[in-house]
MIKEMAR-86150 format. One record per residue (C-alpha): residue number from 1; y, z, x. Coordinates in steps of 0.001 Angstrom, whole numbers, plus 500000, padded with zeros to 6 digits. Example, Ala and Ser with C-alpha at 12.3 -4.5 7.8 and 13.67 -1.06 7.14 Angstrom:
% residues 2
SITE    i      c2      c3      c1
SITE    1  495500  507800  512300
SITE    2  498940  507140  513670
This chain:
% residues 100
SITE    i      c2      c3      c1
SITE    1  575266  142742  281347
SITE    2  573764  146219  282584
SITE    3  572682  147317  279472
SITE    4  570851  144015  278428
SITE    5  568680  144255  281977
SITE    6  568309  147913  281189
SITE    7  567078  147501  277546
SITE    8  564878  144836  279063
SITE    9  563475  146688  282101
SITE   10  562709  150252  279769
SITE   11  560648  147626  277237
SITE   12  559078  145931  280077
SITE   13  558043  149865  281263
SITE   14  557338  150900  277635
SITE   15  554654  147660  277907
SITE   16  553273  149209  281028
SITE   17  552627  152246  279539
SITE   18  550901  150515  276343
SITE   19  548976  148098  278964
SITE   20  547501  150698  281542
SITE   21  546404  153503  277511
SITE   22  544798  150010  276326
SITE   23  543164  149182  279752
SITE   24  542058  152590  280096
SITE   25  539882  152310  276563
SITE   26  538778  149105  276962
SITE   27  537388  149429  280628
SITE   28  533693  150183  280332
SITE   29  531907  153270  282255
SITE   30  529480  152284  285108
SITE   31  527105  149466  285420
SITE   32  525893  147021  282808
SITE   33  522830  146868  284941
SITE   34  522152  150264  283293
SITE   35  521905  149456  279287
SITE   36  519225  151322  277637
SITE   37  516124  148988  277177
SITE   38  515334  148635  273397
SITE   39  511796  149588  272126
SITE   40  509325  146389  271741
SITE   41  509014  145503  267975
SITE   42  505732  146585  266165
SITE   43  504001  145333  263614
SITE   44  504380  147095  260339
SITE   45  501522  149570  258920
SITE   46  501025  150716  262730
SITE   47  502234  153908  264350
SITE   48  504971  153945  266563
SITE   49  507182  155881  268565
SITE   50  509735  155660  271416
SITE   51  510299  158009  273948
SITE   52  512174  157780  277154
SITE   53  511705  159807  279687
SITE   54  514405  161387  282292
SITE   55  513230  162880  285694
SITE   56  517324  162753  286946
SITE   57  520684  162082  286373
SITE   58  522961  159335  288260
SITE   59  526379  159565  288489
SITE   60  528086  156945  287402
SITE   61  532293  156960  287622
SITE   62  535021  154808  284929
SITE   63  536781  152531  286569
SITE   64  539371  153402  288986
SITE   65  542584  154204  287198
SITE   66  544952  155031  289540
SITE   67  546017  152146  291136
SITE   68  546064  150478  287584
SITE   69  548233  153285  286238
SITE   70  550868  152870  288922
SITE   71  550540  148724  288990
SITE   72  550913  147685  285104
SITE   73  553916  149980  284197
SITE   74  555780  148528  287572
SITE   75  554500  144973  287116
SITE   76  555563  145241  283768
SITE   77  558790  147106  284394
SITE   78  560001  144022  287009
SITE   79  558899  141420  284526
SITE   80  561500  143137  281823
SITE   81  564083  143410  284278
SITE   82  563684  139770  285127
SITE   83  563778  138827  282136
SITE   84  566713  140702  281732
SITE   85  568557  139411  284191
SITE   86  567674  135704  283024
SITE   87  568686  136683  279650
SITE   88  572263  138550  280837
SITE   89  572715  135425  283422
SITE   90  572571  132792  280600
SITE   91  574221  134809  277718
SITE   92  577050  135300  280859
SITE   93  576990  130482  281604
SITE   94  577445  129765  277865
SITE   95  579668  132509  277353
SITE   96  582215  131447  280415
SITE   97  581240  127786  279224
SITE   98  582451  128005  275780
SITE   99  585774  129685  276835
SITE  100  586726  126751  279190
């Protein structure tokens, strides 16, 4: 019965772990508000350019990881092990059921 809840809670983790890589390159860096602005479209046969010009930098930071790193693995991790349990609990009814 241990070793079902166990199996369950390290796959549960293992999920975590696969959960918080994905989230971490899916989650987009800074603002939308800050796309670059694409050139306006010009007729054919005249010149064109596009130039943009840069007189500083903003710092923008990713998302916060670190409370996402430490929540999906453990959310994860108690889902497995309750799912586990539910799993080792029922196996345990039908198995004391069929003997009776």
């Amino acid at each position: 019965m241990t070793r079902v809840i166990a199996v369950y809670g390290c796959f549960g983790l293992a999920l975590g772990v696969l959960a918080t890589i994905g989230w971490r390159y899916i989650a987009p860096y800074g603002s939308p508000d800050y796309a670059p602005i694409a050139p306006e479209l010009i007729p054919p046969g005249q010149e064109q350019g596009f130039m943009i010009e840069v007189d500083h930098e903003k710092y923008i930071s990713g998302p916060s990881w670190l409370p996402t790193a430490i929540t999906l693995p453990l959310i994860c991790t108690l889902l497995g092990v309750l799912a586990g349990v539910l799993v080792a609990t029922l196996a345990h009814r039908r198995h004391c059921r069929g003997r009776a």
